[in-house]
C-alpha positions as CSV (number, residue, x, y, z in Angstrom):
1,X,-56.2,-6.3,12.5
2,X,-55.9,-9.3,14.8
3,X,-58.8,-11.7,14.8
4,X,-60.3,-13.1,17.9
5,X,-60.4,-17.2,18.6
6,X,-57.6,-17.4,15.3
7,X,-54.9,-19.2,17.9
8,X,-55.5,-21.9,20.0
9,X,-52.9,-21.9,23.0
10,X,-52.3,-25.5,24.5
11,X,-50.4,-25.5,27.9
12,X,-48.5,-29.0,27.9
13,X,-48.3,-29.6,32.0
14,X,-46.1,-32.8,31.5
15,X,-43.0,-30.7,29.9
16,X,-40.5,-29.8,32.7
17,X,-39.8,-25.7,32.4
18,X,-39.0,-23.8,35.9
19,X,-41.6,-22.6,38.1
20,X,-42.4,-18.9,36.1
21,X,-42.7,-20.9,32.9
22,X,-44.9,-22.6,31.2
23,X,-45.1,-25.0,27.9
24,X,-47.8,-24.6,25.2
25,X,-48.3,-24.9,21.2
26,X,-50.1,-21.9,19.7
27,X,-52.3,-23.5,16.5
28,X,-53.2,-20.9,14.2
29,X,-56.5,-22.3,12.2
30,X,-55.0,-21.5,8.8
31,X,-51.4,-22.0,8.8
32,X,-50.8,-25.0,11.1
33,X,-52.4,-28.7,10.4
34,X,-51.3,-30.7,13.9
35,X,-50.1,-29.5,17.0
36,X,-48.5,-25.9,15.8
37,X,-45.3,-24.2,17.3
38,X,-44.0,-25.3,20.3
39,X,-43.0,-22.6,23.1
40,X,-41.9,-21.8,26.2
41,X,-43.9,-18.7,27.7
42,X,-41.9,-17.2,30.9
43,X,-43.6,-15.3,33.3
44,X,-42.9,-12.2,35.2
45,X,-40.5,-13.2,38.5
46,X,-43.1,-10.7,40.5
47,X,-45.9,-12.7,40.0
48,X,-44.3,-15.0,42.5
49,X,-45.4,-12.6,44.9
50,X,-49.2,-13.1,46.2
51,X,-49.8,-9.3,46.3
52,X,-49.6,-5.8,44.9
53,X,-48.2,-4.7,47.5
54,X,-45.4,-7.4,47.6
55,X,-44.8,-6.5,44.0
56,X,-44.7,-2.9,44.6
57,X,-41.7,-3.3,47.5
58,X,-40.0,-6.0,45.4
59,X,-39.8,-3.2,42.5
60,X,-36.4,-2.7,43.0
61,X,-35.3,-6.2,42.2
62,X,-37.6,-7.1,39.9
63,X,-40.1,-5.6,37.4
64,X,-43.8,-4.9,38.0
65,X,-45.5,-7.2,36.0
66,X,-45.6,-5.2,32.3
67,X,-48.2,-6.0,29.1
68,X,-45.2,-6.3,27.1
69,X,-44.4,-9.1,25.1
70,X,-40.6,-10.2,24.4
71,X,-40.2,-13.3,21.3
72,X,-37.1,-14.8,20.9
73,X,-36.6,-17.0,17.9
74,X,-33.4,-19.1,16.4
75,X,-31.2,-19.3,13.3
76,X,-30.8,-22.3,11.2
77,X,-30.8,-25.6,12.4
78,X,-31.1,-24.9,15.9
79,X,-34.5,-24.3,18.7
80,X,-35.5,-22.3,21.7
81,X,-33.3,-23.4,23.9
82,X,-30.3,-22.4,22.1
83,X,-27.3,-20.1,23.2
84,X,-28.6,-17.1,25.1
85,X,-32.3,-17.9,25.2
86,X,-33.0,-19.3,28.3
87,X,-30.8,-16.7,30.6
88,X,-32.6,-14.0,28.6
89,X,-35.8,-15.1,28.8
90,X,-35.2,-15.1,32.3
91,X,-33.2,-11.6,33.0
92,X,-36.2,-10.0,31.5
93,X,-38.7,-11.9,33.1
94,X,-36.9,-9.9,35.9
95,X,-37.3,-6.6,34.8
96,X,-41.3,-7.5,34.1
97,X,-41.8,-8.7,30.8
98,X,-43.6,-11.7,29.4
99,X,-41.3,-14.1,27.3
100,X,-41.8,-16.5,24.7
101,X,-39.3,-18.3,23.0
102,X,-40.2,-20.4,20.5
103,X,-39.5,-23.3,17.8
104,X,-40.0,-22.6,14.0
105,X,-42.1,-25.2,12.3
106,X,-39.5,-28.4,11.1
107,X,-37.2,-27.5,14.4
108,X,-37.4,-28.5,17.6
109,X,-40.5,-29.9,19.1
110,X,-42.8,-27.6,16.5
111,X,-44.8,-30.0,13.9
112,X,-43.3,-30.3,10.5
113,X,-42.7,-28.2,7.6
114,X,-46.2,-27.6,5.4
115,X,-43.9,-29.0,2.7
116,X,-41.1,-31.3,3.1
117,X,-40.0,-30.7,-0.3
118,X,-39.8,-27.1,0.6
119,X,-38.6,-26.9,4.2
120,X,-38.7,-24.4,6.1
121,X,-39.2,-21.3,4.0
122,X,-38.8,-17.2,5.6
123,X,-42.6,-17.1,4.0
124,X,-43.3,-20.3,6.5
125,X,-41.6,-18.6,9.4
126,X,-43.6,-15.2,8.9
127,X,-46.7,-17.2,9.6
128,X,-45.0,-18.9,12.5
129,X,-44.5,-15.3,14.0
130,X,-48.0,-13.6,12.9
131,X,-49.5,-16.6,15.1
132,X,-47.6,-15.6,18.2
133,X,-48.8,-11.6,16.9
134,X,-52.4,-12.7,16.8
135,X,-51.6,-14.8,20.2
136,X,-50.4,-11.6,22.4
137,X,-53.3,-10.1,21.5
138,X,-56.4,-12.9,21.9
139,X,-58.8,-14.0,24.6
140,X,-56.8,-17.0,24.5
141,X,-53.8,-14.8,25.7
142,X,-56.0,-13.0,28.0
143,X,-57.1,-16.3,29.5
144,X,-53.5,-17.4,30.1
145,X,-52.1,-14.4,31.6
146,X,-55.2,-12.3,32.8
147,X,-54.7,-9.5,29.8
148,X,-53.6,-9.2,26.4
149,X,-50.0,-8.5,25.7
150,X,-48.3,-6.2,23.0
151,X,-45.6,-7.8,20.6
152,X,-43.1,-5.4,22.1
153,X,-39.8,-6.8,20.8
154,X,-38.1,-9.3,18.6
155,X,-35.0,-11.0,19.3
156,X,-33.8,-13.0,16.4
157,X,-30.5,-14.6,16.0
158,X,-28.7,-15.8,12.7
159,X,-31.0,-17.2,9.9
160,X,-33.8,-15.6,12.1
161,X,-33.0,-12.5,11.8
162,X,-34.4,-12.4,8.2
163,X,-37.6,-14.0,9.4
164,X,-38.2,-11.2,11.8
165,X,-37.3,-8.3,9.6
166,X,-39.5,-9.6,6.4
167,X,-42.1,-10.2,9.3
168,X,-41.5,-6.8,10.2
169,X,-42.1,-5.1,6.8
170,X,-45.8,-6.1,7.6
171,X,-46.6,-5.8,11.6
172,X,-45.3,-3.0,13.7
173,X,-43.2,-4.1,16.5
174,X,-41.5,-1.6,18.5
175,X,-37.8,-3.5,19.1
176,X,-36.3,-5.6,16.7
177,X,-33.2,-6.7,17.9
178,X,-30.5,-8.4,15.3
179,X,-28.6,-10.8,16.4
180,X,-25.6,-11.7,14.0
181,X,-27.8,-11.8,10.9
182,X,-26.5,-12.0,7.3
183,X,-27.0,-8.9,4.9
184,X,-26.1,-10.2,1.6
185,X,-28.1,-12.7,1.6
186,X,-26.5,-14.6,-1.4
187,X,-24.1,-15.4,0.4
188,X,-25.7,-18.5,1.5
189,X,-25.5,-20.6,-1.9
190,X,-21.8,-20.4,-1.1
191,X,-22.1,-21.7,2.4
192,X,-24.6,-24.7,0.9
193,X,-22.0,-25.8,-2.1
194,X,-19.3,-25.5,1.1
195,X,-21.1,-28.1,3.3
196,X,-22.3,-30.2,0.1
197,X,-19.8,-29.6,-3.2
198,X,-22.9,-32.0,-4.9
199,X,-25.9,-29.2,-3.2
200,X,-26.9,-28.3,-6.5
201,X,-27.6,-31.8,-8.4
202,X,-28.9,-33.8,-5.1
203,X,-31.1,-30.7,-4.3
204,X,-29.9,-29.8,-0.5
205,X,-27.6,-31.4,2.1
206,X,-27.7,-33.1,5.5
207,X,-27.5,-31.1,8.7
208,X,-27.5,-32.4,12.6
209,X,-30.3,-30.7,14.9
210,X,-32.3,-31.7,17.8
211,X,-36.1,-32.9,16.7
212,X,-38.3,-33.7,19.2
213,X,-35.7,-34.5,22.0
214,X,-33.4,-36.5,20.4
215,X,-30.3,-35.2,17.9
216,X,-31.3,-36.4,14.2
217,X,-29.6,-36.2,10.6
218,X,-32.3,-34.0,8.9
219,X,-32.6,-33.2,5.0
220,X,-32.5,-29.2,4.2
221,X,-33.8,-29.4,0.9
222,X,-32.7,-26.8,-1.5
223,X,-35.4,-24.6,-1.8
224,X,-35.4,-23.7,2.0
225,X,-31.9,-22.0,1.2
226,X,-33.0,-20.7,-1.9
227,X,-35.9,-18.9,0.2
228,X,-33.6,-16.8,2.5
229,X,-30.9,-16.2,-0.1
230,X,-33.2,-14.4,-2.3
231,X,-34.2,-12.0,0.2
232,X,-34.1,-8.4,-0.7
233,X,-32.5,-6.7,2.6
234,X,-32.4,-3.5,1.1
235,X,-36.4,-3.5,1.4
236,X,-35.8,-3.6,4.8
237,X,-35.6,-0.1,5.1
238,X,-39.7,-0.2,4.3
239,X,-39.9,-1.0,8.2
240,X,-42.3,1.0,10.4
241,X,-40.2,4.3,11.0
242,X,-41.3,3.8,14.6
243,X,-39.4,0.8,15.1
244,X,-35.8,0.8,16.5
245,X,-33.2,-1.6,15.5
246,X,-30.6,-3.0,18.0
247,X,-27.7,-5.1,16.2
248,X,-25.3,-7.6,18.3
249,X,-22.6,-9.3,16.8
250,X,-19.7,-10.7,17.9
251,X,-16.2,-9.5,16.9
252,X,-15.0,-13.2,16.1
253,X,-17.9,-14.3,14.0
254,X,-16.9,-16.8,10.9
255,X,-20.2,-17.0,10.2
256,X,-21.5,-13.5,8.9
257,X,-18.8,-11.3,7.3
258,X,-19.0,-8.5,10.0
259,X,-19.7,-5.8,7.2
260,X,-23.2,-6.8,7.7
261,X,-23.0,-5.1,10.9
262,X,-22.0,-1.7,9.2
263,X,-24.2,-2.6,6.3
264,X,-27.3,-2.7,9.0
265,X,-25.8,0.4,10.5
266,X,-26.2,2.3,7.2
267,X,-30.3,0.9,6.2
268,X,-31.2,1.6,10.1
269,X,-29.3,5.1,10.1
270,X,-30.7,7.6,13.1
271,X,-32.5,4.6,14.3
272,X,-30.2,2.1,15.4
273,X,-28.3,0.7,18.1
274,X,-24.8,-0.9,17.3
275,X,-23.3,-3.4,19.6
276,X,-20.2,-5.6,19.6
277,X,-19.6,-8.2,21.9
278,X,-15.6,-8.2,21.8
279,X,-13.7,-11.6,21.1
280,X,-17.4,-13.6,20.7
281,X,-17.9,-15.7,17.7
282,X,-21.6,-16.5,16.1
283,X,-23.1,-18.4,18.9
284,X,-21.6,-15.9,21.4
285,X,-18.6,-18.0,22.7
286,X,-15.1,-17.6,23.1
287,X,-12.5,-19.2,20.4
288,X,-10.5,-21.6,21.8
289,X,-7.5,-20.3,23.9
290,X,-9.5,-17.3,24.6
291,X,-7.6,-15.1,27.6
292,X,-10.8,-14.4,29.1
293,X,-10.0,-11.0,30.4
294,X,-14.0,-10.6,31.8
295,X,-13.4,-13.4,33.8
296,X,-16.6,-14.9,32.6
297,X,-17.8,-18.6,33.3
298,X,-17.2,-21.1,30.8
299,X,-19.5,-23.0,28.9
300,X,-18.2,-26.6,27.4
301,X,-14.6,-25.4,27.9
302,X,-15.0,-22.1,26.3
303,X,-15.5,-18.4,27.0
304,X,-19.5,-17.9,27.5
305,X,-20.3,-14.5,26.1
306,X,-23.8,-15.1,25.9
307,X,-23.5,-13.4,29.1
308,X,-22.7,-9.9,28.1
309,X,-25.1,-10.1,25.1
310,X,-28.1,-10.9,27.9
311,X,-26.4,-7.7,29.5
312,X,-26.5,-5.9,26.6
313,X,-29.8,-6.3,24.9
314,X,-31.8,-6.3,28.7
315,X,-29.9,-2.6,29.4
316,X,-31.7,-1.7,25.8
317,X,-34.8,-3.0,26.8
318,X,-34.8,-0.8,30.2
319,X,-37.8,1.4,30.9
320,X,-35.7,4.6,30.3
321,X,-34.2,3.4,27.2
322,X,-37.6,2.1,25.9
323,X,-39.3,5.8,26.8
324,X,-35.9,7.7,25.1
325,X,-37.0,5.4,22.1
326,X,-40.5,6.2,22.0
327,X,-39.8,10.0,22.2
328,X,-37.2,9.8,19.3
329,X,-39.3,7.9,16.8
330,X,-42.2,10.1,17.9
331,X,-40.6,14.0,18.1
332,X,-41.6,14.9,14.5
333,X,-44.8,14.7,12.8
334,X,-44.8,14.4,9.1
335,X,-46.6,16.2,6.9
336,X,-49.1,14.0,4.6
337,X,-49.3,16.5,1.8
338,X,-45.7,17.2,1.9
339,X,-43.4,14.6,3.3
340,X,-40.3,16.6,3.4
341,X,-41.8,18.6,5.8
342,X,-41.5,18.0,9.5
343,X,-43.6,19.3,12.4
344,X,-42.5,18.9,16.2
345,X,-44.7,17.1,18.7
346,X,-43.1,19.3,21.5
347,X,-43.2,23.0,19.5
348,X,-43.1,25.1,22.6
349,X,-40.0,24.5,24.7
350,X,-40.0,25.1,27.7
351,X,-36.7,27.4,27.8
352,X,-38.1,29.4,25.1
353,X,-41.9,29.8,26.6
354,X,-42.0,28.4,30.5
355,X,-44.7,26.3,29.7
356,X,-43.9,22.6,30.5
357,X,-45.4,19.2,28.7
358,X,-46.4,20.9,25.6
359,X,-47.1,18.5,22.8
360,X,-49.4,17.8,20.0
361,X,-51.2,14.6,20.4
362,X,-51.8,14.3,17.1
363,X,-49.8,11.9,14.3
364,X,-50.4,8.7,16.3
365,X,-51.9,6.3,13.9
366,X,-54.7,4.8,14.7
367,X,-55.7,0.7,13.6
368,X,-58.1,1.2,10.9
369,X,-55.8,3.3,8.4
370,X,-56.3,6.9,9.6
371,X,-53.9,9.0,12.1
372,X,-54.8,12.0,14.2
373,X,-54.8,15.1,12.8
374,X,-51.6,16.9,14.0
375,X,-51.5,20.4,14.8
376,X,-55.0,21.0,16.2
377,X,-55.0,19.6,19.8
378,X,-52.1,20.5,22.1
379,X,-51.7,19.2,26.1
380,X,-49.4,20.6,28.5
381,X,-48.8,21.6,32.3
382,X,-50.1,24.9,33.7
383,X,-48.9,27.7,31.3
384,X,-49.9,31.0,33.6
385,X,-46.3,31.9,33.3
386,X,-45.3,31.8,29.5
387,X,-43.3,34.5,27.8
388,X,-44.3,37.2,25.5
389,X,-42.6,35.1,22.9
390,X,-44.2,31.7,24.2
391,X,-47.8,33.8,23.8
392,X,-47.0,35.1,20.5
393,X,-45.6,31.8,18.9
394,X,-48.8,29.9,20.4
395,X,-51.4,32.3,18.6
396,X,-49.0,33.4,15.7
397,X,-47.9,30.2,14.2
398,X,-49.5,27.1,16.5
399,X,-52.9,28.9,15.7
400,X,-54.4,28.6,19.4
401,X,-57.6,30.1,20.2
402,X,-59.1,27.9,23.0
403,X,-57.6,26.7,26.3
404,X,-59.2,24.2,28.6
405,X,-58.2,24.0,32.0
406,X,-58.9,21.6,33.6
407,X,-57.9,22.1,37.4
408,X,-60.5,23.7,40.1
409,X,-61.2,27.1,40.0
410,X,-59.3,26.9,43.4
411,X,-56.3,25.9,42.1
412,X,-56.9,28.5,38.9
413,X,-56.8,31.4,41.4
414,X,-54.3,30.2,43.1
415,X,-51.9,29.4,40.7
416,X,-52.8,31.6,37.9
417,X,-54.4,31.8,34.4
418,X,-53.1,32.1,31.2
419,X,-54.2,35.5,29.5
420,X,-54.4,37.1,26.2
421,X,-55.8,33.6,25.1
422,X,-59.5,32.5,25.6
423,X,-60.1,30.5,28.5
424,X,-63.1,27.8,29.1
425,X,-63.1,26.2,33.1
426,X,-63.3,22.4,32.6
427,X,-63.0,21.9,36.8
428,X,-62.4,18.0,36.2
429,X,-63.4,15.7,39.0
430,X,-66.2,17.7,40.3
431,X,-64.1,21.1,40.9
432,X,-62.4,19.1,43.5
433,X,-58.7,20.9,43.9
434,X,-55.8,18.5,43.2
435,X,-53.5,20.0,45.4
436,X,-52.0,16.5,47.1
437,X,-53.5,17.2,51.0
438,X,-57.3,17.4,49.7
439,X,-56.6,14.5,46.8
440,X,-55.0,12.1,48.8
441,X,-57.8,12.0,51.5
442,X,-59.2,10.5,48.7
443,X,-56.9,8.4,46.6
444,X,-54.0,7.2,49.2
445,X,-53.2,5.2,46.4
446,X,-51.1,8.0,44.4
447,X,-48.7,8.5,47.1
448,X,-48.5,4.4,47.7
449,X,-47.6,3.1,44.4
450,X,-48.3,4.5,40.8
451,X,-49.7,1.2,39.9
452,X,-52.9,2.4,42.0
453,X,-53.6,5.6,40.0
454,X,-56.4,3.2,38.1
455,X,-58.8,3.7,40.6
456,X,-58.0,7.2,41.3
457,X,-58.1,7.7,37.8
458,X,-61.9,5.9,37.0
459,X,-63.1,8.3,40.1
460,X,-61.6,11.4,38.3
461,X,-63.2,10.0,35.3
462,X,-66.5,9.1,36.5
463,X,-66.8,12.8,38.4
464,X,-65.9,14.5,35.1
465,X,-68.7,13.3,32.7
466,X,-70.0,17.1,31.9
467,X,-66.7,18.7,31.2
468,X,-65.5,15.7,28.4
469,X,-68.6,16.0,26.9
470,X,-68.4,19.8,26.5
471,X,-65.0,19.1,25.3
472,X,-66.4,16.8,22.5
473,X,-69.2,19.3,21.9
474,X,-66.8,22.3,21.0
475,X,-64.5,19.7,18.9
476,X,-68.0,18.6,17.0
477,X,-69.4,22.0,16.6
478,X,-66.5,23.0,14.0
479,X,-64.5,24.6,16.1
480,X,-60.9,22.9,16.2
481,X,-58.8,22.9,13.3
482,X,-55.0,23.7,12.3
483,X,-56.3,27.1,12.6
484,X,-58.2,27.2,15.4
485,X,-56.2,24.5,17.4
486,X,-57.1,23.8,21.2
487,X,-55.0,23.3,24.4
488,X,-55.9,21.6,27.3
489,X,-53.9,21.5,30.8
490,X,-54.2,20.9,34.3
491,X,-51.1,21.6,36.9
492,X,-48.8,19.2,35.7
493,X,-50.3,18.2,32.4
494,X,-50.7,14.7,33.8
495,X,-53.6,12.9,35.4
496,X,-56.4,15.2,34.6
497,X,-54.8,15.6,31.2
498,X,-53.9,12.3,30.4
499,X,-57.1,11.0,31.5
500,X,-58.7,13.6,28.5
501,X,-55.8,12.6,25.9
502,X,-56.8,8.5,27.1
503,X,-60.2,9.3,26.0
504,X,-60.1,11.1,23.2
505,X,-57.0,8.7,21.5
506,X,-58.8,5.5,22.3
507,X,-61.9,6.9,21.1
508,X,-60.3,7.9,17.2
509,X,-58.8,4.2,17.3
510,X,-55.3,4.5,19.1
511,X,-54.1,1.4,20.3
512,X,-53.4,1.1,23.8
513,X,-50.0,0.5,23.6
514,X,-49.5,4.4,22.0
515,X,-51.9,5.8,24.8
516,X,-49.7,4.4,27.3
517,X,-46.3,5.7,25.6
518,X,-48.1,8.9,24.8
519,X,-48.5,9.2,28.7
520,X,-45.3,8.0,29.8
521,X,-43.9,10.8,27.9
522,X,-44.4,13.3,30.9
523,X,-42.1,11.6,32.3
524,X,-39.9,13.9,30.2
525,X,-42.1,16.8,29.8
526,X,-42.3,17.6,33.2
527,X,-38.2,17.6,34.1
528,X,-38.4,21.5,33.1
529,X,-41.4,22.1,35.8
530,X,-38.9,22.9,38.4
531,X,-41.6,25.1,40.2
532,X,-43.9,22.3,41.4
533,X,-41.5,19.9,41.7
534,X,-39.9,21.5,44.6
535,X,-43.1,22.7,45.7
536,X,-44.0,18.8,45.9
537,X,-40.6,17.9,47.7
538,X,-40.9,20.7,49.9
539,X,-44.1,19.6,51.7
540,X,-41.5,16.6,53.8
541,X,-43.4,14.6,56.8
542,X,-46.4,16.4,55.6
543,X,-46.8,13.6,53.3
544,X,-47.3,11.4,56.2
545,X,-50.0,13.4,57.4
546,X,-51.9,13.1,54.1
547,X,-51.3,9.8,53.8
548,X,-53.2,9.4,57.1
549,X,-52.0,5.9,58.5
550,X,-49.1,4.8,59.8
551,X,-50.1,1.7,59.0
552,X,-50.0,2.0,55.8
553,X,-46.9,4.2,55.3
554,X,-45.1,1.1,57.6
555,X,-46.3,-1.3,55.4
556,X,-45.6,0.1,51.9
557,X,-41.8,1.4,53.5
558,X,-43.1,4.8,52.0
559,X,-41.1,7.8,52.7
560,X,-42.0,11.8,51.8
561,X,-39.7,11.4,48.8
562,X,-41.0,8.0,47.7
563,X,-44.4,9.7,48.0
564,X,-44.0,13.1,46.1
565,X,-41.6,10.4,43.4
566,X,-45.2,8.8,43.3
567,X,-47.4,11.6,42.8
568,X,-45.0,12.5,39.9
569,X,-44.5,9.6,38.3
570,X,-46.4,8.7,34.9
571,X,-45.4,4.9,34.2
572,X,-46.4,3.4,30.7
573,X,-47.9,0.3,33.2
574,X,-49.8,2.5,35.1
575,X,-51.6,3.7,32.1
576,X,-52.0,0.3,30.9
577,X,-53.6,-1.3,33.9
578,X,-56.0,1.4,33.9
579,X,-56.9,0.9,30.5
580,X,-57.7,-2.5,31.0
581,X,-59.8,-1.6,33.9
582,X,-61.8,1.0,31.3
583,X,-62.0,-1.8,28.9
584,X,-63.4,-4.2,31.9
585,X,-66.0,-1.6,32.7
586,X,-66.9,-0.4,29.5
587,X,-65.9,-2.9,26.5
588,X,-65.5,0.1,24.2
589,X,-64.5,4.1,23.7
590,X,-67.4,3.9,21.3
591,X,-69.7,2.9,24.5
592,X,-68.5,4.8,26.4
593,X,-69.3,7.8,24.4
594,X,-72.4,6.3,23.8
595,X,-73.8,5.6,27.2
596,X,-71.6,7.3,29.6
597,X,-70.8,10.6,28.0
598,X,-74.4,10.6,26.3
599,X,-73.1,11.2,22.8
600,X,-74.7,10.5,19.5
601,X,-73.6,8.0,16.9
602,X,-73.8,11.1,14.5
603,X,-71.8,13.6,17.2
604,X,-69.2,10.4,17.6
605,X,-68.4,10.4,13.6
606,X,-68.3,13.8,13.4
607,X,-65.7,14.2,16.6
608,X,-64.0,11.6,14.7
609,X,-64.1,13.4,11.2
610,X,-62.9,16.5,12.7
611,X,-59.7,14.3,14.2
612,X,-58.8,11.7,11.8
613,X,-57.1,12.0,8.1
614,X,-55.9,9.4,6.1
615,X,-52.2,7.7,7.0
616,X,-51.5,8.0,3.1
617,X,-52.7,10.7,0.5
């Protein structure tokens, strides 16, 4: 859980940084006793721009503004400014994230170690990076940036690299991306008696770093060693199955024996990325005499790879690779009971049953311990046309005895109903049809830019009261189980439907971050929905016509296919920003429930109780 008001943030306006940066020390009440860690928090580049709409036409060069959260942290004897930091911090600042590199306590401009005698410990460290995971999620963050932000990755070179993994074995983070860390950890008492032959009688050696501006001799007492060479790696593999491991190393590196590449390869195995920068040693630099067949600037007189390892770890962090991620951590659903056995989140495919977007929405874990049940609510696109076989495998073995549909009884008739399967009319958004020409006289905002859909998506909402509750209702009244799952739908499986899958995740205790990946995964579902998709392309300047203004289609460059793209599109930040226009609105899914859909506290534990099982039998 993270706890409100834990982390004070401190922005130090003297400190030079560039103009999308800022300086601050985050304090965290317990662990720190002065000023806390120092950091360097780097802003979106689109913020630069004034407006939404100036972001939304600068999309192409850089990033929409995202709620994501990228920490970079050192290795040994070094600080946040250190080999490729700065440029990275940067290049993804680009693409949209929020950056913050920081300085481990003892290093840098960070206040010092808790214990001299000790140093600075991996124990010390993990409390260094819990403060910046309470930070991304605090007013105080909120405050700073105008929303909370998700710990969404962890870049962590050399000694750090330890840090973040142990860190890891306790907090979830998505990406955790290894730069050129040691596996065997022992290895360091060899490296210690190498710098000092006396380490083990005078109890540590001397070491050159910069501290507080200024390059100073500093004392690494033995028991800061001692702390990362006892380090079990192999308990690694107890990470969060849903995080991804990237490793980086550089093909020259006398540092780390590269077996430790291999040796990560193996723990991480079906979720892992391997990279190796050719001819780089530790620090990402060429050896001297390096041929430089790149062609790549030098740095100090030598070969500056730091460049391709920016290259490399920002193509991993791209919005397609991030959703391929989410989709592979997230395509089986394991069985509590039996944890050999798998289910899929996406059972009916679409070449075997020509429905598209089918997926349970269960097995996301919620915050308080629990995890939807799997296997008893399904969402998809319109499935009028599925096969014989689809029909049979939906009531024979996924146990479906309920669809919802959510579209207008126009756009049922029109486009067909799925038979041989009960049927309940849920005409979302007061049975208004959501073919594009009648919904964009009202929301011009899904064929501008998909980071309007929030205030489409709070009308659909608001206009749709009746059907979520008699949605809840049926789920409360013992209905819906494994074997009397339910589907719901709309056309595409996509607003409508991931309004309904919003609610009813962030009401069971979801975290915003999932809801938003659970959306963004239509992106995928709906490449098989051939059907409307050139039905949407096919409709040409009459997108123009719908849109209404010339104005507006002059001033947003949009085109027919940038418009239909839009109408399409299902962005993990477009889910997010409406989120946090719910939360705004609301505070809660609980009050919501309460006050909006007129719910019961007894109906909302029992919705829940039908939903929810334990993460661990």
């Amino acid at each position: 859980m993270v706890e409100q008001d834990i982390v004070q943030a401190t922005v130090v306006k003297q400190q030079e940084t560039s103009e999308n940066e800022r300086f601050l020390f985050l304090k965290h009440s317990e662990f720190h006793s002065s000023t806390g860690i120092a950091s360097i928090l780097t802003f979106p580049t689109s913020l630069k721009f004034g407006s939404a709409r100036e972001r939304i036409l600068a999309e192409p060069e850089y990033g929409f503004p995202q709620h994501k959260l990228v920490l970079l942290v050192h290795g040994h004897s070094a600080h946040k400014n250190t080999v490729y930091m700065p440029s990275l911090a940067q290049k993804l600042a680009d693409m949209g994230y929020y950056v913050l590199r920081i300085d481990f306590r003892g290093m840098g401009d960070s206040e010092p170690n808790r214990d001299q005698n000790l140093g600075r410990t991996i124990a010390q460290d993990c409390e260094d990076l819990e403060t910046v995971y309470q930070f991304a999620a605090s007013e105080q963050c909120q405050q700073l940036v105008g929303h909370s932000l998700v710990l969404d990755t962890i870049v962590a070179h050399s000694r750090g690299v330890m840090s973040m993994f142990e860190f890891a074995r306790k907090r979830f983070v998505p990406n955790l991306i290894n730069c050129c860390g040691r596996f065997v950890a022992g290895g360091l008492f060899e490296k210690s008696r190498l710098r000092n032959p006396n380490w083990d009688a005078e109890g540590g050696f001397k070491c050159e770093m910069l501290r507080y501006g200024k390059i100073q001799e500093i004392w690494i007492p033995k028991p800061e060693t001692v702390s990362a060479a006892t380090v079990d790696t192999a308990k690694f593999a107890e990470i969060d199955s849903r995080s991804w491991v990237m490793s980086i190393y550089g093909s020259k590196d006398s540092v780390i024996p590269l077996s430790a590449f291999g040796q990560y390869s193996n723990l991480f195995q079906g979720r892992h990325t391997a990279e190796m920068v050719m001819d780089a040693d530790h620090n990402f630099y060429g050896l001297p005499g390096d041929h430089n067949a790149g062609n790549l600037p030098l740095r100090k007189g030598l070969v500056n790879y730091n460049i391709t390892a920016v290259e490399r770890i920002s193509a991993f962090l791209s919005p397609e690779k991030q959703l391929q991620r989410f989709y592979e951590t997230t395509k089986f659903i394991q069985d509590l009971s039996n944890p050999s056995q798998l289910s899929s989140r996406w059972p009916l495919s679409h070449s075997f049953s020509h429905v598209s977007n089918f997926r349970d929405i269960g097995g996301y874990k919620t915050r308080d311990g629990y995890r939807v049940k799997p296997r008893v609510l399904y969402r998809c696109a319109n499935p009028s046309e599925v096969t014989d076989k689809g029909m049979e495998f939906m009531k024979e073995y996924l146990h479906i005895t309920r669809v919802f549909d959510l579209r207008s009884t126009k756009e049922a008739v029109e486009n067909g109903v799925i038979s041989d399967i009960e049927v309940e009319n849920l005409a979302f958004n007061q049975n208004i049809s959501a073919a594009p020409e009648e919904l964009a006289q009202l929301y011009r905002g899904l064929l501008l830019s998909s980071y309007m859909f929030p205030e489409a998506y709070q009308v659909m909402m608001q206009n749709s009261i009746p059907q979520i509750r008699r949605f809840c209702h049926y789920v409360i009244n013992e209905e819906c189980d494994e074997l009397h799952a339910a589907v719901f739908h709309c056309a595409a499986g996509k607003d409508r439907t991931g309004i309904l899958a919003m609610l009813i995740l962030g009401l069971l205790g979801v975290s915003d971050d999932t809801i938003a990946h659970d959306y963004e995964l239509t992106t995928l579902g709906l490449q098989t929905e051939k059907r409307l998709i050139k039905a949407m392309e096919d409709r040409g300047d009459r997108y123009y016509e719908m849109l209404g203004s010339k104005e507006l289609a002059r001033d947003y460059q949009a085109t027919p296919m940038s418009m239909c793209k839009n109408l399409l599109s299902s962005k993990y930040e477009a889910m997010r920003l409406f989120l946090d226009r719910f939360h705004s609105i609301y505070g809660s899914f609980d009050r919501f429930f309460l006050s909006v859909v007129k719910l019961s506290g007894n109906e909302i534990k029992k919705l829940k109780e039908a939903l929810l099982e334990p993460q661990y039998i």
